[in-house]
PyMOL commands that place a pseudoatom at each C-alpha (Angstrom):
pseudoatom trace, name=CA, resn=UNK, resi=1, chain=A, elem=C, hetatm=0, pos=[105.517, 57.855, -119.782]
pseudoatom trace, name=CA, resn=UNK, resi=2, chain=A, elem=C, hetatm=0, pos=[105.745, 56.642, -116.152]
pseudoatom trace, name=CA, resn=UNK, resi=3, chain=A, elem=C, hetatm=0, pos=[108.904, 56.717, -114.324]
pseudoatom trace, name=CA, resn=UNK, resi=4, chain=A, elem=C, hetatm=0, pos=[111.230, 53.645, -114.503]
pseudoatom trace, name=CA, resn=UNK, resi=5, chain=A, elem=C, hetatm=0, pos=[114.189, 51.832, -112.842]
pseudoatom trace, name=CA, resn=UNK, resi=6, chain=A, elem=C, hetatm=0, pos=[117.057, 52.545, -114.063]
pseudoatom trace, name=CA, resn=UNK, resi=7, chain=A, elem=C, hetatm=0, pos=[120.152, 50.189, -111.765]
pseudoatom trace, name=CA, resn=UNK, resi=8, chain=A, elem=C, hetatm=0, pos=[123.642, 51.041, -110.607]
pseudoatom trace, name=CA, resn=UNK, resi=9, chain=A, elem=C, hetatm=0, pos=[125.800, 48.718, -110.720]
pseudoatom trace, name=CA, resn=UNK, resi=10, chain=A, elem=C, hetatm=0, pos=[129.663, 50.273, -109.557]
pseudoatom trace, name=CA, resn=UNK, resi=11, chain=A, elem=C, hetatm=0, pos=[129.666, 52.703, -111.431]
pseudoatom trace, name=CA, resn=UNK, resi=12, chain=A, elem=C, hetatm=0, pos=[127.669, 51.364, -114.216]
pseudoatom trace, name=CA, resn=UNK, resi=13, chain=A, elem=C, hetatm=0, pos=[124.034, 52.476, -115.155]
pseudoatom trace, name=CA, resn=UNK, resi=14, chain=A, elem=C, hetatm=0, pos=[121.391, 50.009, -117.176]
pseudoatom trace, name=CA, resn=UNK, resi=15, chain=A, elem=C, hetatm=0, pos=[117.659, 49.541, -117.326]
pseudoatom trace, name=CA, resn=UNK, resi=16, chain=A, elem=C, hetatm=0, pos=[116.541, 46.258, -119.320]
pseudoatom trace, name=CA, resn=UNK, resi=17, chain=A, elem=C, hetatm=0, pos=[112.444, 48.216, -118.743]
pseudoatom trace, name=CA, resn=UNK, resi=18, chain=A, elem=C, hetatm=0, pos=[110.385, 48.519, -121.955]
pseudoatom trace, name=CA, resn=UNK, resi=19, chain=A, elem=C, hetatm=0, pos=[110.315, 52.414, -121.049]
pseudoatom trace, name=CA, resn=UNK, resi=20, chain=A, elem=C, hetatm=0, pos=[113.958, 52.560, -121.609]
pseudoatom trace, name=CA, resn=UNK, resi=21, chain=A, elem=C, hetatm=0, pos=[113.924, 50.942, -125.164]
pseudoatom trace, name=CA, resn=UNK, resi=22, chain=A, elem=C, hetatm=0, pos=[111.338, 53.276, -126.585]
pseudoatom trace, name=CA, resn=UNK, resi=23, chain=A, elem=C, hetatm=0, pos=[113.185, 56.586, -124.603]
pseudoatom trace, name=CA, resn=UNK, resi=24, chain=A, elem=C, hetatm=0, pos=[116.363, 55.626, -126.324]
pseudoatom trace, name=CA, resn=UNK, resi=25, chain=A, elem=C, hetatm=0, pos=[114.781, 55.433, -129.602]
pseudoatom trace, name=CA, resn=UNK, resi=26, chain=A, elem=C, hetatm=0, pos=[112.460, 58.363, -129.440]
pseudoatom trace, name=CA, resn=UNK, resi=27, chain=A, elem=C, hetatm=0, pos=[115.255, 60.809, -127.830]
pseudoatom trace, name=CA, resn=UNK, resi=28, chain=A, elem=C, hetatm=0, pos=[118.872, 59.330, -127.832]
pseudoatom trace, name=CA, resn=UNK, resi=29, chain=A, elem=C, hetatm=0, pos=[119.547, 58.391, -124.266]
pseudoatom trace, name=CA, resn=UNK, resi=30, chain=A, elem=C, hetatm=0, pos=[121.310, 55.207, -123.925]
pseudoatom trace, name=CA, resn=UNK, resi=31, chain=A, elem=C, hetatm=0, pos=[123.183, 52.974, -125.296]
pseudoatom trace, name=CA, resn=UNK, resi=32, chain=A, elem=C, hetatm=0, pos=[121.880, 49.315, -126.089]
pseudoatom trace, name=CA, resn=UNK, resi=33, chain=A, elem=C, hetatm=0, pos=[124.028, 46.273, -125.657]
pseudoatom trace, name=CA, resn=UNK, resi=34, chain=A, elem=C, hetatm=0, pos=[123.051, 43.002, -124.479]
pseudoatom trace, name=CA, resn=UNK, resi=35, chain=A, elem=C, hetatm=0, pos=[119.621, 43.706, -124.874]
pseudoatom trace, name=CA, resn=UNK, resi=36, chain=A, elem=C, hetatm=0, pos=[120.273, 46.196, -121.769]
pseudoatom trace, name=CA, resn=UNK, resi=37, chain=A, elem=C, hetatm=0, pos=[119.965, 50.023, -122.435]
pseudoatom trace, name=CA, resn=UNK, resi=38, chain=A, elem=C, hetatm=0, pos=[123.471, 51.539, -120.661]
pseudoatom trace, name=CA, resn=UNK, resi=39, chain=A, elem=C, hetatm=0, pos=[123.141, 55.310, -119.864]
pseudoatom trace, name=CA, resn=UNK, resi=40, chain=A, elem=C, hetatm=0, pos=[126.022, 57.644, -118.676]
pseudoatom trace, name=CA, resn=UNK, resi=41, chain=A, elem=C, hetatm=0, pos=[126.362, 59.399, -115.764]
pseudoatom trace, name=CA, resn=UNK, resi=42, chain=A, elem=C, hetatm=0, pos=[124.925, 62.891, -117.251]
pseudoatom trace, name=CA, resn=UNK, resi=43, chain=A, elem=C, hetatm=0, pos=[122.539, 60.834, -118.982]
pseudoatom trace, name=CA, resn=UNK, resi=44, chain=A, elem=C, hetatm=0, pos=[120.835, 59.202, -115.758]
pseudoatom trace, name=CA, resn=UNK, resi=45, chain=A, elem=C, hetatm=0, pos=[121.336, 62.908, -114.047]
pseudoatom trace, name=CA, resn=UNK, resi=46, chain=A, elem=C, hetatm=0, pos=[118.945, 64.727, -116.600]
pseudoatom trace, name=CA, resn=UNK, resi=47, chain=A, elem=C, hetatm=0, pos=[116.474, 61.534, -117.058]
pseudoatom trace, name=CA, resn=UNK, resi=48, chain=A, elem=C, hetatm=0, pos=[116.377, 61.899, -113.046]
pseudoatom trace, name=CA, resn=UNK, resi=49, chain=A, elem=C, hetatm=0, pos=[115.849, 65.749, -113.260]
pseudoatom trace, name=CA, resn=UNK, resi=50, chain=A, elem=C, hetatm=0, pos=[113.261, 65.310, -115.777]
pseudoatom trace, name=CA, resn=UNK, resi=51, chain=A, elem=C, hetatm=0, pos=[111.703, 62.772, -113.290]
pseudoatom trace, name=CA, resn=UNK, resi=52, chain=A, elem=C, hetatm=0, pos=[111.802, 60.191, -116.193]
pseudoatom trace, name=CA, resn=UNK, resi=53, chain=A, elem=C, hetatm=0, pos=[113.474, 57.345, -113.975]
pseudoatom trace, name=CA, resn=UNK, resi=54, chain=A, elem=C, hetatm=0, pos=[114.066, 56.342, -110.213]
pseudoatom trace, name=CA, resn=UNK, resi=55, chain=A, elem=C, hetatm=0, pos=[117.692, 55.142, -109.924]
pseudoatom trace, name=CA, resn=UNK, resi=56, chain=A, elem=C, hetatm=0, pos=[118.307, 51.814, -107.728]
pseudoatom trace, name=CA, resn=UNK, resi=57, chain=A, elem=C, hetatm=0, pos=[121.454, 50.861, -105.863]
pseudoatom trace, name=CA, resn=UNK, resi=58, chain=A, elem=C, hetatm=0, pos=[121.401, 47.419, -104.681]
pseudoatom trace, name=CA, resn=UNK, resi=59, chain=A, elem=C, hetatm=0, pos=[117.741, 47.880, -102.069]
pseudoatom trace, name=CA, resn=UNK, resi=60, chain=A, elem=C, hetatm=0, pos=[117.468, 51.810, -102.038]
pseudoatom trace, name=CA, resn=UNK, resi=61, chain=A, elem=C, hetatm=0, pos=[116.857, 54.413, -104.211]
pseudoatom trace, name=CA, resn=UNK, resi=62, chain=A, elem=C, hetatm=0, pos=[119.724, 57.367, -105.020]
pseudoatom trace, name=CA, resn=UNK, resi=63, chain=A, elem=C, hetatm=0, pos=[118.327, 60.788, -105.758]
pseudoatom trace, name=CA, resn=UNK, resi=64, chain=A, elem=C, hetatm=0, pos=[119.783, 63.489, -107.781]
pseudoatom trace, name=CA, resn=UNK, resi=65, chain=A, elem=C, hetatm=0, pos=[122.000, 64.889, -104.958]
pseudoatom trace, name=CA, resn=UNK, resi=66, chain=A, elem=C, hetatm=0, pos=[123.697, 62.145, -104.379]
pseudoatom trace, name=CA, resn=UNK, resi=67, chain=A, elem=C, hetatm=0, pos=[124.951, 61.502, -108.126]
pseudoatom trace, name=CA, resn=UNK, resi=68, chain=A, elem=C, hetatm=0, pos=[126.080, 65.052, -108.448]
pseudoatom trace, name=CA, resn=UNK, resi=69, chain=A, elem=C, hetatm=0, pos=[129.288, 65.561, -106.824]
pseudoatom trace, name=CA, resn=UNK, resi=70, chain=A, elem=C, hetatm=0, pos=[129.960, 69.752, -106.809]
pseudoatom trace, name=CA, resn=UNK, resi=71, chain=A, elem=C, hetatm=0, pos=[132.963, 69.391, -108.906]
pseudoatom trace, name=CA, resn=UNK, resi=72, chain=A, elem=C, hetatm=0, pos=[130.825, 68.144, -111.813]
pseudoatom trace, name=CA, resn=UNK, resi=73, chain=A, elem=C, hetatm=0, pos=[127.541, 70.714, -111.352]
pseudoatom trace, name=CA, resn=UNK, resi=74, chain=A, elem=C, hetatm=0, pos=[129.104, 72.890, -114.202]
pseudoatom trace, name=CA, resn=UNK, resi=75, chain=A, elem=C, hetatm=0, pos=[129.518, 70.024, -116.383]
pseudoatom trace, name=CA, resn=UNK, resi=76, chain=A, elem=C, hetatm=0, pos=[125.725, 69.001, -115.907]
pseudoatom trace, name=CA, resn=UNK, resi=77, chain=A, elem=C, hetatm=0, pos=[124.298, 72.662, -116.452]
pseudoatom trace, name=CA, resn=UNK, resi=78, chain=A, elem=C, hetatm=0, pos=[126.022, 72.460, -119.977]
pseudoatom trace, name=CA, resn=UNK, resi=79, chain=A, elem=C, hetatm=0, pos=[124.639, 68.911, -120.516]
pseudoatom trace, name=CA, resn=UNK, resi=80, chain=A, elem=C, hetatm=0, pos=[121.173, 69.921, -119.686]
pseudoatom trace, name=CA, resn=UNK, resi=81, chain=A, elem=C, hetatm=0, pos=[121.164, 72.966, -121.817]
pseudoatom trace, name=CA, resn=UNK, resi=82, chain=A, elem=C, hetatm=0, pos=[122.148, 71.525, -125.182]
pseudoatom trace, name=CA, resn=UNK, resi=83, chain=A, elem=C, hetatm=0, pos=[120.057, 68.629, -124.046]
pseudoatom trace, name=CA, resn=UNK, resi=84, chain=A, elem=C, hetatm=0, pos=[117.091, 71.101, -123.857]
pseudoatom trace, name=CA, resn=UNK, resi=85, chain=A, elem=C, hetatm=0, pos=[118.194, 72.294, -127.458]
pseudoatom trace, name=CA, resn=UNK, resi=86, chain=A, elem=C, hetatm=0, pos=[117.756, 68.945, -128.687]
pseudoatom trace, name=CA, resn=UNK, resi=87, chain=A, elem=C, hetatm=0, pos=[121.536, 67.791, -129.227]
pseudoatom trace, name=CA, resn=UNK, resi=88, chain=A, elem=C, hetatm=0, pos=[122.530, 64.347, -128.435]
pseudoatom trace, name=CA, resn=UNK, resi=89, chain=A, elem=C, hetatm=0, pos=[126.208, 64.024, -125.924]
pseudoatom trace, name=CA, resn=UNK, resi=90, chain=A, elem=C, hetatm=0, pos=[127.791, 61.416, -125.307]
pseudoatom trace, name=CA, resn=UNK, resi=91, chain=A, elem=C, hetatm=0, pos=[131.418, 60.616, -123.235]
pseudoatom trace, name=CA, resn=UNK, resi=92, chain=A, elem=C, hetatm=0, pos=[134.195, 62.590, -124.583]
pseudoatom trace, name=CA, resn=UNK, resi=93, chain=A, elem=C, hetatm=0, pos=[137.046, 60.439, -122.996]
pseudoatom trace, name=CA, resn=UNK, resi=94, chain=A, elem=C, hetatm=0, pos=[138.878, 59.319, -125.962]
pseudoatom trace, name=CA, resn=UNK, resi=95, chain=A, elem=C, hetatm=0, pos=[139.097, 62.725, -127.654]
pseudoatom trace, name=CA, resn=UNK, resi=96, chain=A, elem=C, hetatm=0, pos=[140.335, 64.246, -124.487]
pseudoatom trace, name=CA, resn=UNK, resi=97, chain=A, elem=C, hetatm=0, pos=[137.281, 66.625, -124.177]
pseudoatom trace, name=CA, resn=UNK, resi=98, chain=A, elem=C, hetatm=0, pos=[133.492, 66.729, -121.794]
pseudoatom trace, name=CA, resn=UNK, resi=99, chain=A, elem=C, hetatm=0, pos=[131.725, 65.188, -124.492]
pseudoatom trace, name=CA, resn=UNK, resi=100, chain=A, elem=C, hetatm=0, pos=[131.235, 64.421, -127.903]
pseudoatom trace, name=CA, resn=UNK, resi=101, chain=A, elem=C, hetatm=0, pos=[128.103, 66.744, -129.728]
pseudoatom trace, name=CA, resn=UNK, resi=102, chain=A, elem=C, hetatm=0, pos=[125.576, 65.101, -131.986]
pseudoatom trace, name=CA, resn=UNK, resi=103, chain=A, elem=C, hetatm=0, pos=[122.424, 66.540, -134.111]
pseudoatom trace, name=CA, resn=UNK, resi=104, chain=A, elem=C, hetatm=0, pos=[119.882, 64.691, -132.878]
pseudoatom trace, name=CA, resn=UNK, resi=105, chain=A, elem=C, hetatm=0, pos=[118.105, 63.633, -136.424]
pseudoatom trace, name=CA, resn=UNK, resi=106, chain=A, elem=C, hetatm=0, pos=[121.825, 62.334, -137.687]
pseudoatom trace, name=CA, resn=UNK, resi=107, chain=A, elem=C, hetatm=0, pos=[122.627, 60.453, -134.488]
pseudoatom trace, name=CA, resn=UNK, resi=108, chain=A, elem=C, hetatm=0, pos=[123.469, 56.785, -134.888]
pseudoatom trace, name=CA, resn=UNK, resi=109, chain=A, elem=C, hetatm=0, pos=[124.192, 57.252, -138.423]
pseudoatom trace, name=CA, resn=UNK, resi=110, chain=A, elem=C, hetatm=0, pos=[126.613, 60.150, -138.865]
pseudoatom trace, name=CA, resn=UNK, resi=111, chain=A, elem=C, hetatm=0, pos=[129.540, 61.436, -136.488]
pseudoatom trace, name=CA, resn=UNK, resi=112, chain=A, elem=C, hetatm=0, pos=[129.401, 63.507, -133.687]
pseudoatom trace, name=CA, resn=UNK, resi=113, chain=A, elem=C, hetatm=0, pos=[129.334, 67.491, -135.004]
pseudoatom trace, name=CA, resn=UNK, resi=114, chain=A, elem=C, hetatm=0, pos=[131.512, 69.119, -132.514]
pseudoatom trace, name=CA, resn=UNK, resi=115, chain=A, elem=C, hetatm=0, pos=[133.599, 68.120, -129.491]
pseudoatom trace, name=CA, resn=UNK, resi=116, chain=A, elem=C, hetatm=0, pos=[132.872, 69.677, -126.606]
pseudoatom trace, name=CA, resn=UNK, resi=117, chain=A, elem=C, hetatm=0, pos=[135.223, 71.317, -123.956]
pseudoatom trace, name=CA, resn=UNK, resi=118, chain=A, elem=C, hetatm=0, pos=[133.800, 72.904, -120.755]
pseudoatom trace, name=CA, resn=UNK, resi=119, chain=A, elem=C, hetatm=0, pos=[135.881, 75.723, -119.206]
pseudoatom trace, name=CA, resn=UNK, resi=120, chain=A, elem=C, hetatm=0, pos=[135.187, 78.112, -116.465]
pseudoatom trace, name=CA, resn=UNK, resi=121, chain=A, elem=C, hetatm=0, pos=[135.328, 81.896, -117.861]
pseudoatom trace, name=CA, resn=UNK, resi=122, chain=A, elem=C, hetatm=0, pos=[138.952, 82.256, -116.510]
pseudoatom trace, name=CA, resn=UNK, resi=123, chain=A, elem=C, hetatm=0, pos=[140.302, 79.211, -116.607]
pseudoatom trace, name=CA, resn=UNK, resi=124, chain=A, elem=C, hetatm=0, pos=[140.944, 78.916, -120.606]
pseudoatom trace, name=CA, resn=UNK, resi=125, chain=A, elem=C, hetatm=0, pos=[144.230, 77.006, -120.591]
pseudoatom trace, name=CA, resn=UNK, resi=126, chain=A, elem=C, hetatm=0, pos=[145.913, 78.116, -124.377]
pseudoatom trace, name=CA, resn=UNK, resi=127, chain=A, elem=C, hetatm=0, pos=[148.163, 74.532, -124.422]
pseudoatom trace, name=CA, resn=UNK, resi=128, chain=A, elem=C, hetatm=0, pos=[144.777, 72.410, -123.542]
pseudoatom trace, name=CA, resn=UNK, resi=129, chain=A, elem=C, hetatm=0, pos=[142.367, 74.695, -126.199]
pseudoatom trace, name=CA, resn=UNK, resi=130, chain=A, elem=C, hetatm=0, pos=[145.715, 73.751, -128.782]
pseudoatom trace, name=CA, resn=UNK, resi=131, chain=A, elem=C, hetatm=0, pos=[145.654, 70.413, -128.154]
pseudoatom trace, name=CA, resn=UNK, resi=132, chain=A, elem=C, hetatm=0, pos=[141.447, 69.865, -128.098]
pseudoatom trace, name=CA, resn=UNK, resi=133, chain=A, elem=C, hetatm=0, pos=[141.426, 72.145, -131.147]
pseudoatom trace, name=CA, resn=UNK, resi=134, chain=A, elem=C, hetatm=0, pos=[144.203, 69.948, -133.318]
pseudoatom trace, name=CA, resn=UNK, resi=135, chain=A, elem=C, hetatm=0, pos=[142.179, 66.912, -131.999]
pseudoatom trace, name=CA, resn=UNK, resi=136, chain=A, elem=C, hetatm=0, pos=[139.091, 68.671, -133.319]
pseudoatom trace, name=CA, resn=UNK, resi=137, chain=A, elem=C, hetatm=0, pos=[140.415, 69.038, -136.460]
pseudoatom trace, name=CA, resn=UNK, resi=138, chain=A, elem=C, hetatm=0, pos=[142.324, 65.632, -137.187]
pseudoatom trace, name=CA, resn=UNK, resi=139, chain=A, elem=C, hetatm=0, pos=[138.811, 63.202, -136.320]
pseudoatom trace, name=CA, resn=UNK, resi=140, chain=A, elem=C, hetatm=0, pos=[136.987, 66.435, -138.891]
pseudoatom trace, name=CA, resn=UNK, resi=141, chain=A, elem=C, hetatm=0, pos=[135.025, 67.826, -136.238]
pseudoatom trace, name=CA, resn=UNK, resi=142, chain=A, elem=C, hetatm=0, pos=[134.877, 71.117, -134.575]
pseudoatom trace, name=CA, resn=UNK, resi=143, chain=A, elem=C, hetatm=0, pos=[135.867, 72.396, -131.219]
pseudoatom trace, name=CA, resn=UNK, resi=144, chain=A, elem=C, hetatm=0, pos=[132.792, 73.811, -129.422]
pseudoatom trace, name=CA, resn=UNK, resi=145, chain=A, elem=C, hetatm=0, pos=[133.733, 75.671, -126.004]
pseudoatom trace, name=CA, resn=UNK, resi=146, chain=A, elem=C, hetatm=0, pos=[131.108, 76.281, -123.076]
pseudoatom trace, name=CA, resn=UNK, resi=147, chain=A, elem=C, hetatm=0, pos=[132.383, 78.659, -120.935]
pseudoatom trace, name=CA, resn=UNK, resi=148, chain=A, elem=C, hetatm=0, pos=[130.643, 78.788, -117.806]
pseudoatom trace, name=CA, resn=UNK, resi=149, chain=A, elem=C, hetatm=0, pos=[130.532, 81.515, -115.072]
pseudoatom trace, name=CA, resn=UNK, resi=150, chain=A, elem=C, hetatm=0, pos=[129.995, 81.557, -112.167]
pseudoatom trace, name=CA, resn=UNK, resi=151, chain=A, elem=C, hetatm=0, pos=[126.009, 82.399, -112.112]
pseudoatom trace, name=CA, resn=UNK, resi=152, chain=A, elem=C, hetatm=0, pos=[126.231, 79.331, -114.577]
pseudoatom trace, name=CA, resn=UNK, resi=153, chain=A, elem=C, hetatm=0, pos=[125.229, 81.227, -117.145]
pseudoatom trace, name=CA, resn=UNK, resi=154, chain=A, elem=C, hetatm=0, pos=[126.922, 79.574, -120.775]
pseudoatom trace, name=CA, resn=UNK, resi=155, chain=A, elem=C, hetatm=0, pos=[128.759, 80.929, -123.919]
pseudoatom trace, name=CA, resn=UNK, resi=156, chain=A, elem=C, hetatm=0, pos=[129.301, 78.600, -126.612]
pseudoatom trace, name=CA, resn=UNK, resi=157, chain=A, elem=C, hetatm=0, pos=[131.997, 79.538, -129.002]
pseudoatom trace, name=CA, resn=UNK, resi=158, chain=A, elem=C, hetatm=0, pos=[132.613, 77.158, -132.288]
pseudoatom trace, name=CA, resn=UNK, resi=159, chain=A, elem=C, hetatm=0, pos=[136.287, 76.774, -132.823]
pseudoatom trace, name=CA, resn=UNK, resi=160, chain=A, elem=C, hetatm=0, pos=[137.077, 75.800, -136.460]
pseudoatom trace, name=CA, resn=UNK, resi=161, chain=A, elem=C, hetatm=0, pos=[140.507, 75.994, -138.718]
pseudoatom trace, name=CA, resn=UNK, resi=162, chain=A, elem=C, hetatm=0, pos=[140.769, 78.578, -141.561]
pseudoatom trace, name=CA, resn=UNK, resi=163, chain=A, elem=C, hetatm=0, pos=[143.619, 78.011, -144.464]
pseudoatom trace, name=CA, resn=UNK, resi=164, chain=A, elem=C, hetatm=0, pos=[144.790, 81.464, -145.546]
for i in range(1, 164): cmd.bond("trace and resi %d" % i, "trace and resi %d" % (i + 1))
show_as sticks, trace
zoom trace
């Protein structure tokens, strides 16, 4: 597959490119609405990394650097690596957490698996793991925790409720 254009617009990602139909139907990324496929930030970060795409921003091209701001590098490396282990994230926003987890083969027609919450190896805060962890367990998902430290090295821990 040759590279593609992939436009931001604000803060708004889309390619309407042939390439970008069959790459979100073969592997997940995007979003189609309008007949335009709308990626996320992470998503357009890894398709750039992967030197899928070449992102356009009115008459020049943005590469990888710019996009990634240093307060979200930790959030990417966790992205990228389930990513490489073929699960499917997408925004987390309305649960409160990085991102919601999704088994690649049940994607589209089941719910996401886990929801994700990113925390640096000392930074665990035990109200904010409560509150992800209830919301985890209302919407019948489970809580899956990527602690990151600081050689960016990741442990995943699945969070689930036991009745006793």
């Amino acid at each position: 597959m040759t590279k593609f254009e992939v436009y931001k617009v604000g803060n708004s990602f889309f390619s309407n490119k042939k390439e970008a139909i069959a790459l979100l139907e073969q592997r997940k990324f995007g979003e189609l609405r309008s007949g335009k496929v709308l990626y996320s930030l992470f998503e357009v970060l890894y398709l750039l990394d992967e030197g899928k795409i070449i992102v356009i921003f009115g008459k020049n091209k943005i590469d990888f650097d710019e996009l990634l701001k240093k307060d979200m590098k930790k959030k990417y490396v966790v992205f990228k690596d389930l990513r490489n282990k073929g699960y499917v994230l997408k925004e987390g926003l309305k649960f409160g957490v990085d991102f919601r987890v999704y088994e690649k083969d049940i994607y589209r027609e089941g719910h996401a698996k886990y929801l994700l919450y990113i925390v640096e190896k000392s930074s665990l805060d035990l109200r904010d793991f409560s509150a992800k962890s209830r919301i985890s367990h209302s919407t019948n998902k489970k809580l899956l925790l990527a602690v990151v430290d600081s050689e960016e090295d990741i442990t995943y821990f699945e969070v689930d409720w036991k009745k006793i």
